[in-house]
N, CA, C and O atoms as CSV, one atom per row, in Angstrom:
chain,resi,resn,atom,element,x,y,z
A,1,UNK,N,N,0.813,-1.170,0.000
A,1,UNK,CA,C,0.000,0.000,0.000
A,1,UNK,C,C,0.867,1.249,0.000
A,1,UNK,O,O,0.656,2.416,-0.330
A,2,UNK,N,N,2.197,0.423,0.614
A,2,UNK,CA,C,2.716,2.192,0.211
A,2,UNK,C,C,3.497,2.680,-0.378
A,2,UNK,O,O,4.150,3.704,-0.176
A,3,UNK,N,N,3.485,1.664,-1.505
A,3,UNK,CA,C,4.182,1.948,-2.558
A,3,UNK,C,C,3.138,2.550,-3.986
A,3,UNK,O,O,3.535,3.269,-4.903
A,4,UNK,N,N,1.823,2.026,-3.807
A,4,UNK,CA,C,0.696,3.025,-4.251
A,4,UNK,C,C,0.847,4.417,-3.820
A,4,UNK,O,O,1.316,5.390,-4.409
A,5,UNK,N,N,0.261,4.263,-2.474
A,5,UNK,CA,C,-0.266,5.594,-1.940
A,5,UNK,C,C,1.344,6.330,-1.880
A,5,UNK,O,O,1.270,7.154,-2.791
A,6,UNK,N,N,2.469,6.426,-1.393
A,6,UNK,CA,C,3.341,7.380,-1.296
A,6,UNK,C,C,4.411,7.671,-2.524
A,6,UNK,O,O,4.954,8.766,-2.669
A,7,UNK,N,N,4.676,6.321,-3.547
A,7,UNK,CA,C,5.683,6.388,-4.750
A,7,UNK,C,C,4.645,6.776,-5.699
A,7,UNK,O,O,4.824,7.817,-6.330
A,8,UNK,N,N,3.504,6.039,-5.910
A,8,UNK,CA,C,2.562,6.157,-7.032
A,8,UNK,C,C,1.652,7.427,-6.992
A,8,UNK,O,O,1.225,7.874,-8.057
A,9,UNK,N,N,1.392,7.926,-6.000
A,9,UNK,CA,C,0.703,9.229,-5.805
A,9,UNK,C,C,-0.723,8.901,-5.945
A,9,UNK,O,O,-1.386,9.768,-6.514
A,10,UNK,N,N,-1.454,7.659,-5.487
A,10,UNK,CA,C,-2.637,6.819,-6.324
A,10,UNK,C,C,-3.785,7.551,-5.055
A,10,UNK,O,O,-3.478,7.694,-3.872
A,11,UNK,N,N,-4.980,7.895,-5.603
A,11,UNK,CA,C,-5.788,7.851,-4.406
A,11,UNK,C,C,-6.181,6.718,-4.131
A,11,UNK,O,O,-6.236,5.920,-5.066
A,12,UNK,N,N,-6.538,6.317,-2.926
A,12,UNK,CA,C,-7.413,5.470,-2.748
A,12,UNK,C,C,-8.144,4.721,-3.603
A,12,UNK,O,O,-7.824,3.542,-3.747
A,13,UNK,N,N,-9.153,5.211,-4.258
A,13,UNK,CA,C,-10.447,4.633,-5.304
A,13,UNK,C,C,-9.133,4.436,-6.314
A,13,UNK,O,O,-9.418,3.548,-7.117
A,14,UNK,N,N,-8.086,4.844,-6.498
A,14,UNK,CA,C,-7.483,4.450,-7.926
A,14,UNK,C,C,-6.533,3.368,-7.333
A,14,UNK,O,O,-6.379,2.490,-8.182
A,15,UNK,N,N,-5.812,3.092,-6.148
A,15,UNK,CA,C,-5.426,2.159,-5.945
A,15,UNK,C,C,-6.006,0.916,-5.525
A,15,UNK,O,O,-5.346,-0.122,-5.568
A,16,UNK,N,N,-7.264,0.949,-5.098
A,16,UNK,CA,C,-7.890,-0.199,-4.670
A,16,UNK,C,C,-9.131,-0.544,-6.052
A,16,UNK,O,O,-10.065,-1.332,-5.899
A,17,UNK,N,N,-8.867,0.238,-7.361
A,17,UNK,CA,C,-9.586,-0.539,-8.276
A,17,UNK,C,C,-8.110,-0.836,-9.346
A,17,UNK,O,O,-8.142,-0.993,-10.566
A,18,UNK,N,N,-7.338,-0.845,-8.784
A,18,UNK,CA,C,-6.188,-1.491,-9.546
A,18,UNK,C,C,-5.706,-2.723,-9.686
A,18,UNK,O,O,-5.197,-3.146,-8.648
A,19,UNK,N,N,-5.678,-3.547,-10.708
A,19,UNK,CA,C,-5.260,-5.276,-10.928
A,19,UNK,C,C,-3.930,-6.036,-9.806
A,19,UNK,O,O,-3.047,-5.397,-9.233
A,20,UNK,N,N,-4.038,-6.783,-9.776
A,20,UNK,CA,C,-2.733,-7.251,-9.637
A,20,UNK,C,C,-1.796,-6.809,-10.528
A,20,UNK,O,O,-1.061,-5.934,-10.072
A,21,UNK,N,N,-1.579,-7.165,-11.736
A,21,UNK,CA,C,-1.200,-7.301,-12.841
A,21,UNK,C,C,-0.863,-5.674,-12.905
A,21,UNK,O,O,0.288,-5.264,-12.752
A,22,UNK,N,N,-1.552,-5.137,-13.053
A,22,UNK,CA,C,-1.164,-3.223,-12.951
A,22,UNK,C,C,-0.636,-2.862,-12.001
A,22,UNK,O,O,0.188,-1.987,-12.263
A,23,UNK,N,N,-0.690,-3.074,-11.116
A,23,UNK,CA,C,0.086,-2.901,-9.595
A,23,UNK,C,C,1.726,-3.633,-9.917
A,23,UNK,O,O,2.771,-2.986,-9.982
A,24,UNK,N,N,1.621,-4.784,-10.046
A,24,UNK,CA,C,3.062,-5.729,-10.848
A,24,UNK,C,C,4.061,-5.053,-11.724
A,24,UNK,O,O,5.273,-5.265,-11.760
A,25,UNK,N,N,3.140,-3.937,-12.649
A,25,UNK,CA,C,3.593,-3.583,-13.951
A,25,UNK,C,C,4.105,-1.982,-13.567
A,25,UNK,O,O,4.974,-1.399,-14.216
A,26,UNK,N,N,3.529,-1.504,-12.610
A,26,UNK,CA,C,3.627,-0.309,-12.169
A,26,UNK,C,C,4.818,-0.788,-11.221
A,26,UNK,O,O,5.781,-0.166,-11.671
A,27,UNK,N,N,5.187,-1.417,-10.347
A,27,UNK,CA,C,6.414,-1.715,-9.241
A,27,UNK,C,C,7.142,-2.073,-9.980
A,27,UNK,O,O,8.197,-1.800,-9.407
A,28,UNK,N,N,7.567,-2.790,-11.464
A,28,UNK,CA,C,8.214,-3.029,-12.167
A,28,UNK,C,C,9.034,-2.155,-13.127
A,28,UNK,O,O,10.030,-2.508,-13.757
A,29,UNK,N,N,8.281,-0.630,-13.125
A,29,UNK,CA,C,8.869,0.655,-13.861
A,29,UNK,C,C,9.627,1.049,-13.324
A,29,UNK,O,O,10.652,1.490,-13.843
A,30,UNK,N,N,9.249,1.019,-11.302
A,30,UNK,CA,C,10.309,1.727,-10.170
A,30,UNK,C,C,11.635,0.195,-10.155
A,30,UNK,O,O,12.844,0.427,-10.153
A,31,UNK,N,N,11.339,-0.554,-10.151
A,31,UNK,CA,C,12.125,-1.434,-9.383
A,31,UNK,C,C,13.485,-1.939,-10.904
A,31,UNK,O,O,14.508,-2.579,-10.661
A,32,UNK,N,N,13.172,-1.543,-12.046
A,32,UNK,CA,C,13.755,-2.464,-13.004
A,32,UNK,C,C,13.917,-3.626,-13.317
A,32,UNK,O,O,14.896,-4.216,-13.774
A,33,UNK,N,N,12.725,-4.012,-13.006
A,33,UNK,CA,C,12.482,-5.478,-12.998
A,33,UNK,C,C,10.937,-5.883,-13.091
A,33,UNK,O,O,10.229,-5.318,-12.257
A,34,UNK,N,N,10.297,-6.763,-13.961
A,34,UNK,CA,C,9.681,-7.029,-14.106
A,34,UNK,C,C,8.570,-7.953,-13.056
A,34,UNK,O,O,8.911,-9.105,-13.323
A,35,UNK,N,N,7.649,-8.038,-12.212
A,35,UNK,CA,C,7.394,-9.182,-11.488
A,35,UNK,C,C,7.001,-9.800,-12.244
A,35,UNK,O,O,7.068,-10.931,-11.760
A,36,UNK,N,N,6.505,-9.884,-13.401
A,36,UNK,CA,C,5.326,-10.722,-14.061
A,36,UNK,C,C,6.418,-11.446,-15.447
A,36,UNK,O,O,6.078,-12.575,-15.803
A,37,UNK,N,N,7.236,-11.033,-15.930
A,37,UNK,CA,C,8.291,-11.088,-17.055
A,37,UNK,C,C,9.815,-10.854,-17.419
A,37,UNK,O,O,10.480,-10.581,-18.419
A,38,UNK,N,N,10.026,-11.124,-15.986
A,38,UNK,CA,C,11.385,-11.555,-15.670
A,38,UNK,C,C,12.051,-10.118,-15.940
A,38,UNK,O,O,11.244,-9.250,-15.608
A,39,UNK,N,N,13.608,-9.405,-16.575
A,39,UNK,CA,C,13.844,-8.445,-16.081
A,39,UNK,C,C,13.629,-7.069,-17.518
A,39,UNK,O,O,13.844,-7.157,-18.727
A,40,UNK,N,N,13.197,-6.064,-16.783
A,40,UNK,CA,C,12.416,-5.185,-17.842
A,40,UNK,C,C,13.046,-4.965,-18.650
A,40,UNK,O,O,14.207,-5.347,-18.506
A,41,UNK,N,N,12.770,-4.388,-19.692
A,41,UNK,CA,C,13.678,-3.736,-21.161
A,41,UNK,C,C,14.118,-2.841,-21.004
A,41,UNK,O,O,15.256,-2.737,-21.463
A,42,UNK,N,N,13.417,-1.396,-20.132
A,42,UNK,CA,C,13.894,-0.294,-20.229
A,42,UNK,C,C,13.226,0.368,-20.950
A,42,UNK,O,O,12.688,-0.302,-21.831
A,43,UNK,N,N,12.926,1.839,-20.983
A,43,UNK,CA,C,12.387,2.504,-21.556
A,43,UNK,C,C,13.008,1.885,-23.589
A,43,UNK,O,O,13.918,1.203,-24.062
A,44,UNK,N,N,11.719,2.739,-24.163
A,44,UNK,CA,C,12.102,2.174,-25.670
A,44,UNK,C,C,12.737,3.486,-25.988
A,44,UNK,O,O,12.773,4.577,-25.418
A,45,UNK,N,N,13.355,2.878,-27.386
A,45,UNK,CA,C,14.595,3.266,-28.128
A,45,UNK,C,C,13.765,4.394,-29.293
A,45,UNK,O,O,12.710,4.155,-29.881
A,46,UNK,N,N,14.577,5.610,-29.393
A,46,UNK,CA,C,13.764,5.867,-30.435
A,46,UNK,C,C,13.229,5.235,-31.976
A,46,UNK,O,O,12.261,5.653,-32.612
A,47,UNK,N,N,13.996,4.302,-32.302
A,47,UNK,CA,C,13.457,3.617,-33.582
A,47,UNK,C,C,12.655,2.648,-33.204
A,47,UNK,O,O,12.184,1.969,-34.116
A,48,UNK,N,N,12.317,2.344,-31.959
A,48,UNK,CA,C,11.033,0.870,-31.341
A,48,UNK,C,C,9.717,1.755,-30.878
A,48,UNK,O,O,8.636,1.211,-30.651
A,49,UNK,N,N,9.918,3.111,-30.768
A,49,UNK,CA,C,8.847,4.371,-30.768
A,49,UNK,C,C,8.451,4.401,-32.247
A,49,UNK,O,O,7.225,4.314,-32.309
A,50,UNK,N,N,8.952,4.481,-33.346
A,50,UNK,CA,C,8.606,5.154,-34.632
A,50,UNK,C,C,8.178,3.654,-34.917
A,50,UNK,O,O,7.208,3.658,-35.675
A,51,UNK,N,N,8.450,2.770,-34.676
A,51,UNK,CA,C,8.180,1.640,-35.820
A,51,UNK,C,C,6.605,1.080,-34.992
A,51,UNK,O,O,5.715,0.322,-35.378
A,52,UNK,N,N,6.824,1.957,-33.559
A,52,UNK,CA,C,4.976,1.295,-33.219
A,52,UNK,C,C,4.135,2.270,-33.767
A,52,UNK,O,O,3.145,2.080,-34.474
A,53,UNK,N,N,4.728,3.595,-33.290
A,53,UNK,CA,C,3.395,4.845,-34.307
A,53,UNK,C,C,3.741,4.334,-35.640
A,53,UNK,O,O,2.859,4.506,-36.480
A,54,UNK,N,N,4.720,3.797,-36.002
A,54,UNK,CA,C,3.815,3.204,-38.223
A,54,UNK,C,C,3.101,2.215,-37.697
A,54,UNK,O,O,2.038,2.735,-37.356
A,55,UNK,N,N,3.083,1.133,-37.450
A,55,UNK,CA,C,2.038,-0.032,-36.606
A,55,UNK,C,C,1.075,0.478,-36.003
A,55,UNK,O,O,0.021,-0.117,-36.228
A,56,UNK,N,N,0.990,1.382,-35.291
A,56,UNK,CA,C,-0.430,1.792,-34.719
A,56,UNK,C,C,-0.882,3.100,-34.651
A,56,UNK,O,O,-1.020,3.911,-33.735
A,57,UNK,N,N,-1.091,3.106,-35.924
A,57,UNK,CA,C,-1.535,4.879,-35.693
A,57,UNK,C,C,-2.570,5.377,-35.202
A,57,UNK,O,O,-3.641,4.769,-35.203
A,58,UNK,N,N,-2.391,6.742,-34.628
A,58,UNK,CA,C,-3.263,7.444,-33.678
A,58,UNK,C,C,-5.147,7.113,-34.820
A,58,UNK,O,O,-5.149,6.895,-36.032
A,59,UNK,N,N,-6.204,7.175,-34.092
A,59,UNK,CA,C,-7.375,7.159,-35.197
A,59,UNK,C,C,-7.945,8.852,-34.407
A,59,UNK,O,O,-7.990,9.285,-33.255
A,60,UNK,N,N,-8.300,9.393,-35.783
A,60,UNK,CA,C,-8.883,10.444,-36.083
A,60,UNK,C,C,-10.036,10.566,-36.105
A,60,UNK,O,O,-10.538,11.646,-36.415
């Protein structure tokens, strides 16, 4: 809880309607490490940014 409420800045209603799995994925941004997928990638690279906006472009 207090790594929600004091690192995450979460209120209440936003931390207690939060997944496991989102909670996992969120301690995994601070910690560098993945709980759910072993150890994280790291922020992306600028050419793994451009090649998802051609793959998924914004809809208008």
């Amino acid at each position: 809880m207090g790594f929600g409420f004091a690192l995450l800045r979460l209120s209440p209603k936003d931390f207690w309607t939060m997944t496991p799995r989102e909670l996992a994925a969120a301690f995994g941004a601070f910690s560098g490490r993945s709980a759910l997928f072993g150890p994280a990638g790291g922020p992306l690279r600028a050419g793994e940014l451009a090649a998802l906006i051609e793959r998924f472009p914004d809809q208008t």
